[in-house]
C-alpha positions in Angstrom: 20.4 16.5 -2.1 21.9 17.0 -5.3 20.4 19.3 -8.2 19.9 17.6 -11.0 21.5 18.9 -14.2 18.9 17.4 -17.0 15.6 18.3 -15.3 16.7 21.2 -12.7 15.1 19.8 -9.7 16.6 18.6 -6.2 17.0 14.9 -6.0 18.0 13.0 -3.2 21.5 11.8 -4.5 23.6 11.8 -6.8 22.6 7.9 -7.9 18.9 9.1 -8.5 20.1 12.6 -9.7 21.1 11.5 -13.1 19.2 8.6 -13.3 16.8 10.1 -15.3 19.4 10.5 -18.0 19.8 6.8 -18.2 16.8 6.1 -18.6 15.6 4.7 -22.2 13.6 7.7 -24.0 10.5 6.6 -26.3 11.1 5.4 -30.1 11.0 8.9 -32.7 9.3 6.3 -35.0 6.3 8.3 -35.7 4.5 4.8 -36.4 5.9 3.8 -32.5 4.7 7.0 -31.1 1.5 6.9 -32.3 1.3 3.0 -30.5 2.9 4.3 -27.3 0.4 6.7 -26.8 -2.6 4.1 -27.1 -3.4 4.3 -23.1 -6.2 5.1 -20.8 -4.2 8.3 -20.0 -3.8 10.6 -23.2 -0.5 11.5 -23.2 0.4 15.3 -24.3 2.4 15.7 -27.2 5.8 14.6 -27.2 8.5 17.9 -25.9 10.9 18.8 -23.8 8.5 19.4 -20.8 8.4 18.1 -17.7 5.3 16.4 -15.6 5.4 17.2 -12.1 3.1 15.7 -9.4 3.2 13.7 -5.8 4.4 10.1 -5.7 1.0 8.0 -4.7 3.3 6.1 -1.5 5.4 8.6 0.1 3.6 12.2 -1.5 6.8 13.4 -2.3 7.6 15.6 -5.6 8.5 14.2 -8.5 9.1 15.0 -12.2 9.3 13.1 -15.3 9.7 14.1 -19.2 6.0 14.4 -20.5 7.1 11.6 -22.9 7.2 9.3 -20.3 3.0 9.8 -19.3 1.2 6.8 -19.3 4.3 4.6 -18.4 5.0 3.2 -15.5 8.4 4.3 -13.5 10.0 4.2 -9.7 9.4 6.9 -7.6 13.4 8.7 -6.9 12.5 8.6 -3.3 10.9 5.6 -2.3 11.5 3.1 -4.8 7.9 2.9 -5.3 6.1 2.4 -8.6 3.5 4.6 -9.8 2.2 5.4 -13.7 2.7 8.5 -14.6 -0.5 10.4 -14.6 -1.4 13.7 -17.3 -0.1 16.9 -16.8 -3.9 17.4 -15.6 -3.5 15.1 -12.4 -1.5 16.1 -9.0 -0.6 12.3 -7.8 0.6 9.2 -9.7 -1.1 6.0 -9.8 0.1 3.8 -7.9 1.0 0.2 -9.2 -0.2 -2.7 -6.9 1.3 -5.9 -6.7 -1.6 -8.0 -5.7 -4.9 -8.5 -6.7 -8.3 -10.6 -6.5 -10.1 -12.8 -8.2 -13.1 -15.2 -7.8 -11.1 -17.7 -5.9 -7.7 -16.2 -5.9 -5.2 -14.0 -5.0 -2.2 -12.9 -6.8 0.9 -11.9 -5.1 4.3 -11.6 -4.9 6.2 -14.5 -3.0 7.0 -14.7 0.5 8.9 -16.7 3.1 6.7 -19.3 4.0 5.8 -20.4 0.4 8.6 -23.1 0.1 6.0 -26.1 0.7 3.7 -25.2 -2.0 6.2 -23.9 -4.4 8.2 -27.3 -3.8 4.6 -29.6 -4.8 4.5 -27.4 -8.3 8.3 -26.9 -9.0 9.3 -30.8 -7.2 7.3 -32.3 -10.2 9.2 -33.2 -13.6 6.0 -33.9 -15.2 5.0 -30.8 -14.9 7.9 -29.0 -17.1 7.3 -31.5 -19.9 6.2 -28.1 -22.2 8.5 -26.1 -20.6 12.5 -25.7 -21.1 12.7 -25.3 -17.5 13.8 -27.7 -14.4 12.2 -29.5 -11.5 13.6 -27.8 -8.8 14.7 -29.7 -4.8 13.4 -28.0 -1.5 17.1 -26.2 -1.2 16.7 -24.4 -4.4 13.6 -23.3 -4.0 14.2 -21.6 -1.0 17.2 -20.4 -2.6 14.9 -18.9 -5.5 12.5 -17.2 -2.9 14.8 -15.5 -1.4 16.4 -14.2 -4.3 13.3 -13.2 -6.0 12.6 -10.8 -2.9 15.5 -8.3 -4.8 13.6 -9.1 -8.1 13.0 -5.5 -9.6 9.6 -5.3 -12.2 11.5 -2.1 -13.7 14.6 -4.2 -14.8 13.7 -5.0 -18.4 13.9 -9.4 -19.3 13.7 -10.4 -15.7 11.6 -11.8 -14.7 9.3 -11.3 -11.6 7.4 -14.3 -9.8 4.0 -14.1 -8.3 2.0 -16.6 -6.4 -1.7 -17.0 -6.8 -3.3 -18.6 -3.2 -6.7 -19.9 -2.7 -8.8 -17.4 -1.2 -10.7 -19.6 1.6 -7.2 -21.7 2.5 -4.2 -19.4 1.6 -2.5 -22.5 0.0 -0.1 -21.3 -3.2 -1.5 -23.6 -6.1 0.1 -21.8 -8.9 2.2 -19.5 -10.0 3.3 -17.0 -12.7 6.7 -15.9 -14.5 6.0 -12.3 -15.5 8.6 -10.2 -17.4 7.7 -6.4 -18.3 10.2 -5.7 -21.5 10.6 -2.1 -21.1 9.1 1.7 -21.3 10.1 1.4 -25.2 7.6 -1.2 -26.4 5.2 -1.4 -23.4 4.9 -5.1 -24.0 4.8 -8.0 -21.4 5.1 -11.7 -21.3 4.2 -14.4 -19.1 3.9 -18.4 -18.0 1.6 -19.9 -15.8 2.2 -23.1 -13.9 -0.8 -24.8 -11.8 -0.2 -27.2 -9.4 -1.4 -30.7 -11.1 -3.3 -31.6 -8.0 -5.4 -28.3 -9.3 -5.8 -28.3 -12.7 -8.7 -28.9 -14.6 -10.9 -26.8 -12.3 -10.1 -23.7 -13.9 -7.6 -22.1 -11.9 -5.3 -22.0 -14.7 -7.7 -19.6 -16.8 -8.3 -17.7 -13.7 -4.7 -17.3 -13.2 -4.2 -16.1 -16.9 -7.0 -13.3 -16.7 -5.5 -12.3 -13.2 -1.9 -12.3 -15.3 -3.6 -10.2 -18.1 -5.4 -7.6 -15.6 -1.9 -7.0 -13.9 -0.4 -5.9 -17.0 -3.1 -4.1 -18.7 -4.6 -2.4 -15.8 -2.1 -2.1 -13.4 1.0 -1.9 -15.5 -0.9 0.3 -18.1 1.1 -2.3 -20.7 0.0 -1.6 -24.8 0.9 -5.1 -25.5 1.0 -8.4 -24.2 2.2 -12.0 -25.7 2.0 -15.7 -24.3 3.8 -18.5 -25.9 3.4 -21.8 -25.7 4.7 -25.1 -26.7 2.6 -26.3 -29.6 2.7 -30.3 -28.5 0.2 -28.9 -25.2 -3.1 -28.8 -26.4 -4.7 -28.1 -23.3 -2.3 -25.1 -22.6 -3.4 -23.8 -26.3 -7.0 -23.9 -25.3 -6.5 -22.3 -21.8 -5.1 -19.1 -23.9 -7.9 -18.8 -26.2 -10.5 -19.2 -23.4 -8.8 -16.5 -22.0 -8.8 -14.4 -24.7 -5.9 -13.9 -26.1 -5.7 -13.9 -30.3 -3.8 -17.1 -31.7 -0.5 -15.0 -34.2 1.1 -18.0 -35.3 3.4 -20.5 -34.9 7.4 -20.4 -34.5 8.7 -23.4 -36.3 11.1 -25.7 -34.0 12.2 -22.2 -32.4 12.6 -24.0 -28.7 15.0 -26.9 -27.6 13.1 -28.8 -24.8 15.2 -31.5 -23.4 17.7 -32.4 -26.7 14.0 -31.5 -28.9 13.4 -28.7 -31.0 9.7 -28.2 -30.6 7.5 -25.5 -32.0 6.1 -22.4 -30.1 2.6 -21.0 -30.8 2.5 -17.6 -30.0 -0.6 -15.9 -28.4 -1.2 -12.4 -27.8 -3.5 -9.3 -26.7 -3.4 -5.6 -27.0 -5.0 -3.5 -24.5 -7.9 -1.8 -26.5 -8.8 -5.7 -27.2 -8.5 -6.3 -23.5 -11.1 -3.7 -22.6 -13.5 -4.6 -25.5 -13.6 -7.9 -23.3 -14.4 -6.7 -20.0 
């Protein structure tokens, strides 16, 4: 245990002792503070106070500036994550990493996964909007198992999730989610259906399961979807789902030796519960 010198408290080492120190602190901007604040927890005014309560997995004590309520952060003991609740609450809320829809769920990847990520990833047709790469049975196992160390905390990486059919438990799609930081409480995402599967809606299902992680879940303020401006079906699945058309990036992307223009979509949260 080790006594940690910017908050007082007892921590369990020295690592997670001054971690809080590193930890990016919240735009002065009044203009950014005011936006940061926009959450379904009001946050107390900004201070030098603390916000003790019980992590939601392990009930251990923990304590974060009062800045910091409303955004979501790893608990010093268990590596959990939880959203930091008022100073009114005793216990965090804790962030889960799955969830249901009508026909699907969405969760993280697993061993086991290979075969269905291989019929999505195995497909060059299916990256012709996309500067990414088919991908052969060998790196895609590769990929899984390296995405099991994936961290959501770590600001522009990116975290994978699989969404599986709820009556076979076959993966048809997936999603590349990156959370950009406790700064801007933004997100971004990409969704990727298997082509035996599209046109039956999973991909819209998949982009409001995308959008309810990060606004409900990750308590995000902001969230933004781009998409190459030559798919025209892709555009459409984003305004069905509801996210606001901002504009378009002009040849801002190469995709394979083109430069090819991004339209970029996007949704704040008080928009996102207006629609529920």
């Amino acid at each position: 245990m080790k006594k940690c010198t910017y908050c007082g408290k007892e921590h369990p080492d020295e690592a997670t002792a001054c971690s809080i120190d590193q930890q990016p602190l919240v735009s002065s901007d009044p203009a950014q503070a005011e936006e940061v604040q926009e959450t379904d927890q009001s946050a107390p005014p900004s201070g030098t106070g603390f916000i003790d309560f019980r992590c939601p997995a392990c009930g251990k004590d923990v304590s974060f500036p009062d800045h910091w309520v409303g955004t979501v952060q790893e608990c010093l003991w268990c590596s959990r994550i939880m959203v930091v609740p008022p100073a009114s609450a005793e216990v965090g809320r804790e962030v889960h990493l799955a969830l249901h829809t009508t026909r699907l769920i969405l969760r993280r990847f697993r061993i086991g996964d290979e075969k269905d990520l291989f019929e999505i990833m195995g497909d060059a047709d299916t990256f012709r909007y996309l500067a990414w790469e088919s991908m052969d049975e060998e790196g895609i196992a590769t990929w899984v198992q390296r995405d099991e160390q994936a961290r959501l905390l770590d600001p522009n990486t990116y975290m994978y999730f699989g969404l599986e059919l709820l009556d076979s438990s076959k993966l048809i799609a997936l999603i590349a989610f990156r959370y950009e930081g406790q700064e801007t409480r933004q997100g971004t995402f990409t969704v990727i259906v298997n082509a035996a599967f599209r046109h039956q809606g999973y991909g819209t299902e998949a982009t409001l399961a995308a959008l309810t992680f990060a606004f409900k879940e990750l308590n995000l303020r902001r969230v933004s979807v781009g998409c190459d401006s030559r798919n025209v079906p892709g555009l459409k699945l984003l305004e069905r789902a509801g996210l606001r058309r901002e504009g378009e990036f002009i040849e801002d992307t190469r995709i394979r030796d083109h430069w090819v223009n991004t339209t970029w979509f996007a949704l704040l949260s008080r928009e996102f519960r207006v629609q529920q």
